[in-house]
matplotlib code that plots the C-alpha trace (Angstrom):
import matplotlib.pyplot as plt

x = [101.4, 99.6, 101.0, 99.4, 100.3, 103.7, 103.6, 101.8, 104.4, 107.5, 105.1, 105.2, 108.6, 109.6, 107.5, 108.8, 112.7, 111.5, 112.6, 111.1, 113.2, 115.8, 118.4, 121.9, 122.3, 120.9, 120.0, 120.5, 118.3, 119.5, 116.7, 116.4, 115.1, 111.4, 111.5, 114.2, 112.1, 114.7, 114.6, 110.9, 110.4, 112.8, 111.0, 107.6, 109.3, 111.2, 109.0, 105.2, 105.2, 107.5, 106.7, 103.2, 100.7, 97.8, 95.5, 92.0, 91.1, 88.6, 86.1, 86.3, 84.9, 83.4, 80.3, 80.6, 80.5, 81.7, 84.2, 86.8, 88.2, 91.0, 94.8, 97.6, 100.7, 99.2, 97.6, 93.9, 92.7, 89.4, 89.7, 86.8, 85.5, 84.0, 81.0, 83.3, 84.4, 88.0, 89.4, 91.2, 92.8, 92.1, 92.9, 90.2, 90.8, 88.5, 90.1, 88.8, 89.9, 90.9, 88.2, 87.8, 84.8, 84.2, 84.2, 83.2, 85.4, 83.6, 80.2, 78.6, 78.3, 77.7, 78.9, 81.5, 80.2, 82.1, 80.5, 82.2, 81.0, 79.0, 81.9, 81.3, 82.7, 82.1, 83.3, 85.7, 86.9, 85.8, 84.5, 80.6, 79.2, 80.4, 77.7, 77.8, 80.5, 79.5, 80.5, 84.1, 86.1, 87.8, 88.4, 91.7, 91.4, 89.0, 88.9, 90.3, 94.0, 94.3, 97.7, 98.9, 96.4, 97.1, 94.2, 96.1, 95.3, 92.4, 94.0, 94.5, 97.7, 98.6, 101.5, 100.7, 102.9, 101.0, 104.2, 105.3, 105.4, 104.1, 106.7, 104.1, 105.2, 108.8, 107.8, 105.1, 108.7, 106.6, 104.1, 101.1, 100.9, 100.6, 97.9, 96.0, 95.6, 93.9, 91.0, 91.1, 88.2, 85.9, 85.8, 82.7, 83.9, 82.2, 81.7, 82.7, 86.4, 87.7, 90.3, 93.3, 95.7, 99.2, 102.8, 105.5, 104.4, 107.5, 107.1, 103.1, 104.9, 107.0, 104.2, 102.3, 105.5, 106.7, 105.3, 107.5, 105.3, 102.2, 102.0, 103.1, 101.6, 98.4, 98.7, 94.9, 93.3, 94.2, 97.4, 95.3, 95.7, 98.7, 102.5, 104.7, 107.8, 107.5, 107.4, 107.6, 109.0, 109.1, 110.2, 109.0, 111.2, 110.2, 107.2, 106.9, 104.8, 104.2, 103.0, 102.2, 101.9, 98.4, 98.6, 96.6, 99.9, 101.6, 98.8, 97.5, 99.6, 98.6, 96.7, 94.0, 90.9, 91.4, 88.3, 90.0, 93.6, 93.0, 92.5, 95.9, 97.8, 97.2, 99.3, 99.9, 100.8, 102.7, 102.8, 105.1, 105.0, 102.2, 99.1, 99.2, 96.8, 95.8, 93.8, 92.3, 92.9, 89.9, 85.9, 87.8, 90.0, 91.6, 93.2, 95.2, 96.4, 99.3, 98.7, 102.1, 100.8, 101.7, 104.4, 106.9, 105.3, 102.2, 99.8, 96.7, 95.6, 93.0, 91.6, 88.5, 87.0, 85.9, 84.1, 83.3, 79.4, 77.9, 77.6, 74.0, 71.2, 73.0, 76.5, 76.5, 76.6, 79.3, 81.3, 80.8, 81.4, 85.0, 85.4, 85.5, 88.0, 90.1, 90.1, 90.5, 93.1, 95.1, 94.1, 94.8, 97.6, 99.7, 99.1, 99.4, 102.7, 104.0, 102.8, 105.2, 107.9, 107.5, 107.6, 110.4, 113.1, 114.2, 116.0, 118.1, 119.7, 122.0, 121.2, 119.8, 117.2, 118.0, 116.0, 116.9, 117.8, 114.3, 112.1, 113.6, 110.3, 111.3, 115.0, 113.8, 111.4, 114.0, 116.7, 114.0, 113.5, 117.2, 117.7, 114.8, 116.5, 119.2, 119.1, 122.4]
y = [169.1, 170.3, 171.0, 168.0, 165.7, 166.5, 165.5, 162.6, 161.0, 162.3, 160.1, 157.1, 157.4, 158.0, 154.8, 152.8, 153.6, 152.9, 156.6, 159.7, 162.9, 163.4, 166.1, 165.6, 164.4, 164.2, 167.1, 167.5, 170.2, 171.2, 169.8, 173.1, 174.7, 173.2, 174.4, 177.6, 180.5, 183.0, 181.4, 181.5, 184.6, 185.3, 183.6, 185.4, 188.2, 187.8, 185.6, 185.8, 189.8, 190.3, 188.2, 188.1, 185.2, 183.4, 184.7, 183.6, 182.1, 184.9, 182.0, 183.0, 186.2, 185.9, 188.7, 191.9, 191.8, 188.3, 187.9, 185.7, 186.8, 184.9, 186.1, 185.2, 185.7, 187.4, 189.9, 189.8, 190.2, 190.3, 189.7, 191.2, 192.0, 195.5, 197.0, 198.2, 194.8, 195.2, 192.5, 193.9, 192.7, 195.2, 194.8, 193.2, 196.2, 199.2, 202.5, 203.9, 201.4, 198.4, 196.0, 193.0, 193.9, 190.1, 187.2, 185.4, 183.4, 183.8, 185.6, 188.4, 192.1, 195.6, 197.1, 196.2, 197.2, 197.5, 195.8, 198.3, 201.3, 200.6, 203.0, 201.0, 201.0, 200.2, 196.4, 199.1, 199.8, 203.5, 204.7, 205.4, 206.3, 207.2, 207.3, 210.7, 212.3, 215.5, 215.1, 212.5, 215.7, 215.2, 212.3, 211.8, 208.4, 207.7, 204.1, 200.6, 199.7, 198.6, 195.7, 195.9, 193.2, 192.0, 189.4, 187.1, 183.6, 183.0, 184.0, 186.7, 187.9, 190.1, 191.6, 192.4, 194.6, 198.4, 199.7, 196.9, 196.8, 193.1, 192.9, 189.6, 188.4, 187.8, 186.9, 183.8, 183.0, 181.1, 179.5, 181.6, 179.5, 176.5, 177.8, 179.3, 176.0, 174.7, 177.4, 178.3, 181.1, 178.7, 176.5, 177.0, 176.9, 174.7, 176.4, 174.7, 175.3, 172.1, 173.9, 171.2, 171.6, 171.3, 171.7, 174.2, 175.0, 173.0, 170.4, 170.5, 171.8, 169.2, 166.6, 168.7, 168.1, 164.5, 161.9, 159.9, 159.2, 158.2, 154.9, 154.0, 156.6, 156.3, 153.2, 152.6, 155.7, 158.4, 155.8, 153.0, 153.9, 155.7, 154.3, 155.8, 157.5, 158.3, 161.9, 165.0, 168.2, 171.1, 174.5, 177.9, 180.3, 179.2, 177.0, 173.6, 171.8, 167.9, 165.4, 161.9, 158.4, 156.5, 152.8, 154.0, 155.3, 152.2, 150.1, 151.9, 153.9, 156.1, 159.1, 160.2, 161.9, 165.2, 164.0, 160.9, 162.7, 162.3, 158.1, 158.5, 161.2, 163.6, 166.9, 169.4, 173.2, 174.5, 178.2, 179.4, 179.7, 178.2, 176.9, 173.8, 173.2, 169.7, 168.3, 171.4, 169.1, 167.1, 168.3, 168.8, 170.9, 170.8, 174.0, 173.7, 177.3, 176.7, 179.2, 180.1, 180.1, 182.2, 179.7, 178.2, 174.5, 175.3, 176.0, 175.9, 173.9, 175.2, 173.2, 174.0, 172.0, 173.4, 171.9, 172.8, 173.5, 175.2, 173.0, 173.0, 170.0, 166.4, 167.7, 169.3, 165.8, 164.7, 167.3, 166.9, 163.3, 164.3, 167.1, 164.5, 162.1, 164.3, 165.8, 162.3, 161.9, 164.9, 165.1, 161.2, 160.3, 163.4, 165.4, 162.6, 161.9, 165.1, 166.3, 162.9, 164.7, 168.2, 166.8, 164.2, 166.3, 167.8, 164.6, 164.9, 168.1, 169.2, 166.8, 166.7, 165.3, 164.0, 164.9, 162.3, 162.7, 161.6, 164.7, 167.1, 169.1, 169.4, 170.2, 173.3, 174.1, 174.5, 176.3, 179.0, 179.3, 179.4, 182.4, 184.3, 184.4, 184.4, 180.3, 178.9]
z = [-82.1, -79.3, -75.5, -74.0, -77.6, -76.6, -72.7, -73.7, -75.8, -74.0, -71.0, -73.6, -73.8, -70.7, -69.6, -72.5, -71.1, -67.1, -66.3, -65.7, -66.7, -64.4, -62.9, -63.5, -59.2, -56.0, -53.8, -50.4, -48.1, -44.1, -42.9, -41.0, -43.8, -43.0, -38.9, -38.9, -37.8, -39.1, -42.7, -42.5, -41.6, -44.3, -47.2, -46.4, -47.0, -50.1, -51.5, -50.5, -50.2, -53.0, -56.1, -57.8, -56.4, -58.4, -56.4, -57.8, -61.7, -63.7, -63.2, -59.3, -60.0, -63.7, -62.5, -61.5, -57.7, -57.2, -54.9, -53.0, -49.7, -47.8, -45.5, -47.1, -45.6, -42.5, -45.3, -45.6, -49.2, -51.2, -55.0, -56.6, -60.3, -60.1, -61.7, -64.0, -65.2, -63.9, -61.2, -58.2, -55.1, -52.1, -48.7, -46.8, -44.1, -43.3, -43.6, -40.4, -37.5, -39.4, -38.8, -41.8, -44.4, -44.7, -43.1, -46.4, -48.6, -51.4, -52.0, -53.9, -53.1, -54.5, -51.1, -48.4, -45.2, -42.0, -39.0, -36.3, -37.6, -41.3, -43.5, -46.9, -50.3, -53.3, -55.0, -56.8, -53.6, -53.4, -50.0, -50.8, -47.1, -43.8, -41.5, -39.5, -41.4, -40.4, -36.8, -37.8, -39.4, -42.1, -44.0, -45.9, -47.5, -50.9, -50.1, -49.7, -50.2, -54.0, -54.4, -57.4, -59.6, -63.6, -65.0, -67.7, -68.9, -67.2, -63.6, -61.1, -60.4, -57.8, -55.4, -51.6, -51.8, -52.7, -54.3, -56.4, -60.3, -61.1, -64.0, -65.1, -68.5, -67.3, -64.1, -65.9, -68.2, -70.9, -68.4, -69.7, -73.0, -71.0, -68.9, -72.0, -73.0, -69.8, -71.0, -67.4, -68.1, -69.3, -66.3, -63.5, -59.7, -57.1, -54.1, -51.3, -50.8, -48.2, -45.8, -44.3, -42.0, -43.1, -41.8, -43.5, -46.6, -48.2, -47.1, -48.3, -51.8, -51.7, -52.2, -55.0, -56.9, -56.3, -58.8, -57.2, -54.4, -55.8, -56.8, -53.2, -50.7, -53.0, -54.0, -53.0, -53.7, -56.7, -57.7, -58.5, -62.5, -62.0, -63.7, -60.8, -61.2, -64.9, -65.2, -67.6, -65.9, -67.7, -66.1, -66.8, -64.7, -61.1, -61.9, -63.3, -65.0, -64.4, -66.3, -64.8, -66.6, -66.3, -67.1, -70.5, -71.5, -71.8, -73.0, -75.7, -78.7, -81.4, -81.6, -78.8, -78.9, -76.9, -74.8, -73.3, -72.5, -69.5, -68.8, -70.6, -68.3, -66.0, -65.6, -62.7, -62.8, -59.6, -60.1, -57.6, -55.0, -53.6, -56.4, -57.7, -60.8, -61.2, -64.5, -66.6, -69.9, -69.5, -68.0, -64.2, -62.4, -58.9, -57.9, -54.2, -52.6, -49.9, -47.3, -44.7, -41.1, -38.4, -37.4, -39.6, -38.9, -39.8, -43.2, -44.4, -47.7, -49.3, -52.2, -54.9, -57.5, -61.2, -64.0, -67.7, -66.7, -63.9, -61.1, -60.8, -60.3, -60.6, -61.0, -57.3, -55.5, -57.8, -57.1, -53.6, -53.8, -55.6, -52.9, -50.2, -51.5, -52.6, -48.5, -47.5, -49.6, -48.8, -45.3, -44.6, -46.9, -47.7, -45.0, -42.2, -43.6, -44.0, -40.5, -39.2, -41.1, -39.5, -36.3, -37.2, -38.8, -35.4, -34.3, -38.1, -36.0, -39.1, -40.7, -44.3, -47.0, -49.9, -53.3, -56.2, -60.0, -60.0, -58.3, -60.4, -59.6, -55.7, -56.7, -58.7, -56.7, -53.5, -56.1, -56.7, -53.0, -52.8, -55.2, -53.9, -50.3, -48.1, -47.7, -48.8]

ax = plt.figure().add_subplot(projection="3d")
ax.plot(x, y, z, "-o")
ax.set_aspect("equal")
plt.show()
């Protein structure tokens, strides 16, 4: 039995019993934990420059020179596939005075060329030219800053920090098998990335991992087909994987053709801490990238779409027509909410929120956060 076989009838069952899989009780969270500056500050650094991030799929950057450039917890990075074929994350940060290489998210290049004072390197990273070196002196740096980088599953992984060991395979726990299966390096990106405004990145997390919400915040849009509060949750170390009931599920039995999984369930990979992977078992893929702001009420969701062709003549307005609901969707449904929260919880004062037996995604999702810092 395949991965998604599995899901699909633990769905059936789960719809056929009017429960999703559940946590043994409810949770409760200081509601602090979304707006304390000091606990903030504390989980970018324990967490965001410590463990390894998903920072692009190999589909990102499938050619040499192709590239993706974005800051991620005040670190601004390029992902890049060399001449040589290898990917790297370097930091998007010249060597001589610090100015940014690119302003590009995503592009291609042979050459990253300062605009200050045109030093370039290489998409290896190796400084290749240094205009007047013969009056600079000497030079003691061979090129950009290289973060620790490990391609697996059809992803990149990488660490900002320089000096870390990404320790992957224990780090993935088991995931890596589920993400093989999404065939993540066969996928084509389109690219026009849709950049929202969110509030602390948990409580943005928060929705990527509630199927309890859907059939009632969504009720009109992406919930329409949806059989609410039905779930799978599996965990893999800190990530979890979601499966969520369409009506499909609990009208039709017996075995389905691989191509129409998903009319019958839809699933969601939130690698910690910060992607969420939505669909990949059908022709579609949504992959969203939770980006910490300067200020602990404050992110930035970036989302991108990928299909199982390149998107190229008639597919380009379809994906543009499924880029702008889904930013509607986020931007006017999830995020409006979640923005009301950020600005609400102050008035709770030590006051906290409650996760149910039902979000058992949410509860693990603020236990690894819990175990990664100082938060008690």
């Amino acid at each position: 039995m395949s991965m998604f076989d599995d899901v699909l009838e633990r769905l059936r069952a789960n719809v056929a019993s009017g429960l999703p899989d559940m946590c043994d009780a409810p949770m409760k969270v200081p509601a602090s934990a979304y707006a304390d500056e000091a606990q903030y500050a504390d989980e970018i650094e324990q967490i965001f420059l410590r463990v390894p991030l998903l920072v692009a799929l190999s589909c990102d950057i499938r050619e040499p020179g192709e590239y993706l450039a974005y800051d991620i917890a005040g670190r601004p990075i390029v992902v890049v596939r060399g001449d040589d074929g290898v990917a790297r994350t370097l930091l998007n940060v010249c060597r001589h005075r610090g100015a940014r290489l690119t302003d590009e998210h995503c592009g291609s290049a042979r050459r990253f060329t300062c605009p200050y004072h045109a030093w370039s390197y290489d998409n290896q990273g190796t400084l290749v030219s240094v205009p007047g070196d013969d009056s600079f002196g000497e030079i003691d740096v061979t090129g950009l800053i290289e973060l620790p980088t490990e391609e697996r599953h059809g992803a990149v992984f990488a660490s900002l920090d320089p000096d870390a060991s990404l320790g992957l395979d224990a780090w993935l726990d088991g995931l890596g098998e589920s993400l093989d299966a999404l065939r993540l390096d066969e996928l084509y990106p389109y690219r026009v990335p849709t950049t929202i405004s969110s509030p602390n990145w948990k409580l943005a997390a928060d929705g990527y991992l509630d199927g309890y919400h859907i059939g009632y915040l969504h009720r009109n849009t992406i919930g329409r087909k949806a059989i609410t509060n039905r779930n799978t949750y599996d965990f893999f170390g800190p990530h979890v994987r979601v499966g969520f009931a369409t009506k499909m599920t609990r009208d039709e039995q017996g075995p389905v053709d691989p191509a129409r999984l998903p009319e019958y369930m839809s699933l969601v990979h939130y690698v910690f801490p910060n992607v969420s992977i939505s669909g990949g078992h059908g022709d579609t893929l949504m992959l969203s990238k939770l980006l910490p702001g300067p200020t602990v009420d404050r992110s930035t969701t970036v989302q991108f779409q990928y299909y199982r062709e390149p998107v190229e003549g008639k597919l380009v307005a379809v994906a543009e027509e499924k880029r702008t609901t889904y930013e509607a969707v986020v931007r006017d449904e999830d995020c409006a909410t979640i923005f009301g929260i950020n600005d609400a919880l102050g008035a709770i004062g030590d006051g906290h929120v409650v996760f149910g037996r039902n979000e058992s995604g949410n509860q693990h999702l603020h236990d690894t956060i819990r175990s990664l810092t100082k938060q008690r």
